[in-house]
KOLFI-11578 format. One record per residue (C-alpha): z, y, x. Coordinates in steps of 0.2 Angstrom, whole numbers, padded with zeros to 4 digits, always signed. Layout:
N
ZYX/...
***
This chain:
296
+0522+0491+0415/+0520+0501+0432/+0509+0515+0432/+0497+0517+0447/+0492+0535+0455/+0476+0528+0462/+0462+0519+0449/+0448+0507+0454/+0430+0515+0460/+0422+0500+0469/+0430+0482+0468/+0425+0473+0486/+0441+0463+0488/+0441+0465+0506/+0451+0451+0519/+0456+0470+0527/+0450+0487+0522/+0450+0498+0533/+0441+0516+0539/+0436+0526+0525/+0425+0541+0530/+0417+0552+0519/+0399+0559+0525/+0396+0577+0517/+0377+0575+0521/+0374+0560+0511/+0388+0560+0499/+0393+0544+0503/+0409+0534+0510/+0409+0523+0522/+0424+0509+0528/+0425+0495+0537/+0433+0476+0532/+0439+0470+0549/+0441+0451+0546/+0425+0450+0537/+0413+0460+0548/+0406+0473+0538/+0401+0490+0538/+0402+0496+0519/+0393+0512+0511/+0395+0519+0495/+0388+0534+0484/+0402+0536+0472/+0388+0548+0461/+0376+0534+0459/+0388+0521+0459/+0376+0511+0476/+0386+0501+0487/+0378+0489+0504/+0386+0479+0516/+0380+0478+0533/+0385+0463+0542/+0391+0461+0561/+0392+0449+0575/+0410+0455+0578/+0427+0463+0570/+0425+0479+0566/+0441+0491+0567/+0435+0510+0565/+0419+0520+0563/+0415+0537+0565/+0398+0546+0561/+0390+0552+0575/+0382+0570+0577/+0364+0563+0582/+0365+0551+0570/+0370+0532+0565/+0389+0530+0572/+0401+0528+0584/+0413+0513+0582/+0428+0502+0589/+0425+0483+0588/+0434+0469+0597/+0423+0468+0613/+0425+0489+0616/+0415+0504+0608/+0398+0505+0601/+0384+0516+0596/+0379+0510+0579/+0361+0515+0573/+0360+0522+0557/+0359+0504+0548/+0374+0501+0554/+0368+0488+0567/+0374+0485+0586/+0363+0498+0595/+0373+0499+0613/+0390+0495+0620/+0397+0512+0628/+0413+0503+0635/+0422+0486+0635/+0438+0485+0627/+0450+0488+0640/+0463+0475+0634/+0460+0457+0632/+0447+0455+0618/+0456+0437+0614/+0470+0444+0606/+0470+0463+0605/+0454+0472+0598/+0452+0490+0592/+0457+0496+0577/+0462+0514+0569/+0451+0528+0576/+0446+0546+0573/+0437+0561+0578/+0445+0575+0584/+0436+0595+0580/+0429+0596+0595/+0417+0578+0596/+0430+0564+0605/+0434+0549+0597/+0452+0544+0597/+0455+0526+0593/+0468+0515+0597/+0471+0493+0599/+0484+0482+0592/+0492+0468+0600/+0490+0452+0588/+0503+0441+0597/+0514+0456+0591/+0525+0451+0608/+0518+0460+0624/+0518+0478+0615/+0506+0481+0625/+0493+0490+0617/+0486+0508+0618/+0479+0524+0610/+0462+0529+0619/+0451+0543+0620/+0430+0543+0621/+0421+0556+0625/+0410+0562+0640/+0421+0558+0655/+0422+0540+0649/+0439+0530+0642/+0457+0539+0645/+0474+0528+0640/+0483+0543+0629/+0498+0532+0624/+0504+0513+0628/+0516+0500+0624/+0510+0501+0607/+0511+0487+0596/+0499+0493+0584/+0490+0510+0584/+0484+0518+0567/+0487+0535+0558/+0478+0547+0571/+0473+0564+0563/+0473+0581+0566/+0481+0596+0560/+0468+0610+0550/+0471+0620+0567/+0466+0609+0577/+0484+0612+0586/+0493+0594+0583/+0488+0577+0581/+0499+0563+0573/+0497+0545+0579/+0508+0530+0572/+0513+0512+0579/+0514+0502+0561/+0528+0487+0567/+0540+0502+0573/+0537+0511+0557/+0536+0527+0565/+0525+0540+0565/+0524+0554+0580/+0515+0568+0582/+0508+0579+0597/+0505+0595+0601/+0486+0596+0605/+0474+0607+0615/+0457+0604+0608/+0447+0614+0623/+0456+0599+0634/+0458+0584+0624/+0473+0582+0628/+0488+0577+0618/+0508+0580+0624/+0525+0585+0620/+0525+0569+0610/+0540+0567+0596/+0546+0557+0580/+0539+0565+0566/+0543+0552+0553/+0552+0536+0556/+0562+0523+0544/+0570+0505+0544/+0564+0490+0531/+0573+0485+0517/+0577+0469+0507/+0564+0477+0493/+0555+0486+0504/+0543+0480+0519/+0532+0497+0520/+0525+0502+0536/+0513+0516+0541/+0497+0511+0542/+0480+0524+0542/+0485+0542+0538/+0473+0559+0535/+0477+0578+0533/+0475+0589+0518/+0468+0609+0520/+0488+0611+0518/+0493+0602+0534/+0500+0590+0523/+0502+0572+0533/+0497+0558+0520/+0500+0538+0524/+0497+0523+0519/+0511+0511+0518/+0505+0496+0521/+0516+0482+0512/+0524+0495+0500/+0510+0496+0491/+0511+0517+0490/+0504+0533+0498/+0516+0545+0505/+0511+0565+0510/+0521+0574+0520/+0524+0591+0523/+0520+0598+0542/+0538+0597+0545/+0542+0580+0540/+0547+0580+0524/+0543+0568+0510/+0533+0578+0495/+0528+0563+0486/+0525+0546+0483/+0509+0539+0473/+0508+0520+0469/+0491+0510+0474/+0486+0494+0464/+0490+0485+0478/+0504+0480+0490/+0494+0483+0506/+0484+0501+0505/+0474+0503+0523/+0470+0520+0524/+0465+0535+0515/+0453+0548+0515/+0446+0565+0506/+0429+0565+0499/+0417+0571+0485/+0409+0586+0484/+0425+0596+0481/+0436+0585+0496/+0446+0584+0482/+0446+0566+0477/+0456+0554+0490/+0451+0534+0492/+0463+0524+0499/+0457+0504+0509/+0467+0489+0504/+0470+0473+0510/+0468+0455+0504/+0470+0443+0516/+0485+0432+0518/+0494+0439+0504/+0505+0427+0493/+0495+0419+0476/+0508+0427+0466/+0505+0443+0474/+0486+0441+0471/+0489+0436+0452/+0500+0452+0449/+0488+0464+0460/+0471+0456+0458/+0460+0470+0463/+0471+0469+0481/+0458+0472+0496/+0446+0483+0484/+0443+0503+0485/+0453+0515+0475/+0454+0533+0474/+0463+0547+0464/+0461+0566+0459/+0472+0577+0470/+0475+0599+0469/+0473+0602+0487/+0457+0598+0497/+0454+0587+0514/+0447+0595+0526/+0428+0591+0534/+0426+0574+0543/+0421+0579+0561/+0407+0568+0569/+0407+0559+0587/+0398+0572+0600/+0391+0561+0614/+0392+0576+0624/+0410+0582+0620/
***
């Protein structure tokens, strides 16, 4: 029987997981299910989870400082309230909303929100890593097929960024007075095999500066060392883990989304819990989620 790193905490089944972020205030997690439209919270102490429901795809969400969220949805960025309901659309999506909508995002230490698009067609490879903050929408990186994985070092002095369909992950040197992201370079990068299809998908950083991904498709988290390296492996009860996260009172515990939809029967029979919320206990803490400034 394989043994699994990562144990159930909240079984959602999910079409696609995604966005976990952990708010120290409230003790709570929150994440996202993309196909299904909802904005999920739950307080792992109590065991209370809710489901918001809205009108469009929701890829990423981020807390905002003054309150309710900051998120990337098909038709372009919006303020959500503290319900988790459309409050007002900051910017349209600059790509077409018919087949590329937002998806991974994350805040950098100084308030922007760094989000990136995918290209569902997966043939024009023409989708983009943005930045939001006070001087509107700025294209960081394109001719992505699929953006996911941004995060940012304990330092604040490199950011990692990864295009899932190329299965590479790069990452940047990073000026957070500026914003601005450069000397871009492989940080990690691999080629499929017969037995296994894994791909990075969302990724986070421990207090160690430790890269961790999610492989999506090969049914495992990988952390890295700063420099590249592969330091361990820990297996997820399902094939398609999302993205990860650190949270708890100590930062010490680290959930991991998965996804559902469009996975095989046989896959689904083996892995039934595939699409739901898992977690597991780790030595080395994450590091505090910072919120969306709407002055940064």
């Amino acid at each position: 029987m394989t043994e699994f790193s990562f144990e159930l905490v909240l079984d959602t089944r999910c079409e696609l997981g995604e966005c976990p972020i952990w708010s120290a205030a409230e003790q709570a997690l929150y994440f996202v299910d993309i196909k299904r439209r909802r904005l999920h919270r739950f307080e792992p102490a109590s065991e209370q989870h809710n489901a918001f429901g809205l009108p469009e795809e929701i890829g990423c969400v981020a807390l905002a400082k003054d309150g309710g969220f900051v998120a990337g949805l098909r038709s372009g960025i919006w303020r959500l309230d503290e319900a988790g309901q459309c409050a007002a659309m900051m910017v349209e999506n600059p790509e077409n909303p018919a087949d590329h909508r937002f998806n991974d995002g994350r805040v950098d230490p100084a308030g922007r929100f760094f989000l990136g698009t995918l290209d569902e067609t997966k043939e024009a490879s023409d989708a983009g890593l943005y930045r939001y903050d006070s001087r509107g929408l700025a294209l960081i990186a394109g001719g992505l097929i699929t953006s996911n994985g941004v995060a940012f070092s304990p330092d604040g002095r490199r950011m990692y960024h990864s295009d899932t369909p190329r299965r590479t992950i790069y990452c940047y040197d990073y000026d957070v007075a500026t914003g601005e992201p450069t000397n871009r370079r492989v940080f990690a990068q691999w080629e499929a095999s017969a037995d296994d299809l894994g791909r990075p998908d969302g990724g986070t950083v421990d207090a160690e500066g430790c890269y961790w991904s999610a492989l999506y498709e090969g049914g495992r988290v990988r952390r890295y060392s700063p420099d590249g390296a592969v330091l361990a492996e820990y297996r997820v009860p399902a094939m398609c883990p999302t993205m990860v996260s650190f949270g708890g009172e100590d930062l010490r515990t680290l959930y991991v989304t998965t996804a559902r939809g469009g996975r095989p029967d046989g896959e689904l029979a083996a892995l039934p819990h595939s699409g739901s919320l898992f977690a597991m206990r780790v030595e080395t803490p994450g590091l505090p989620e910072p919120m969306f400034d709407f002055e940064s």
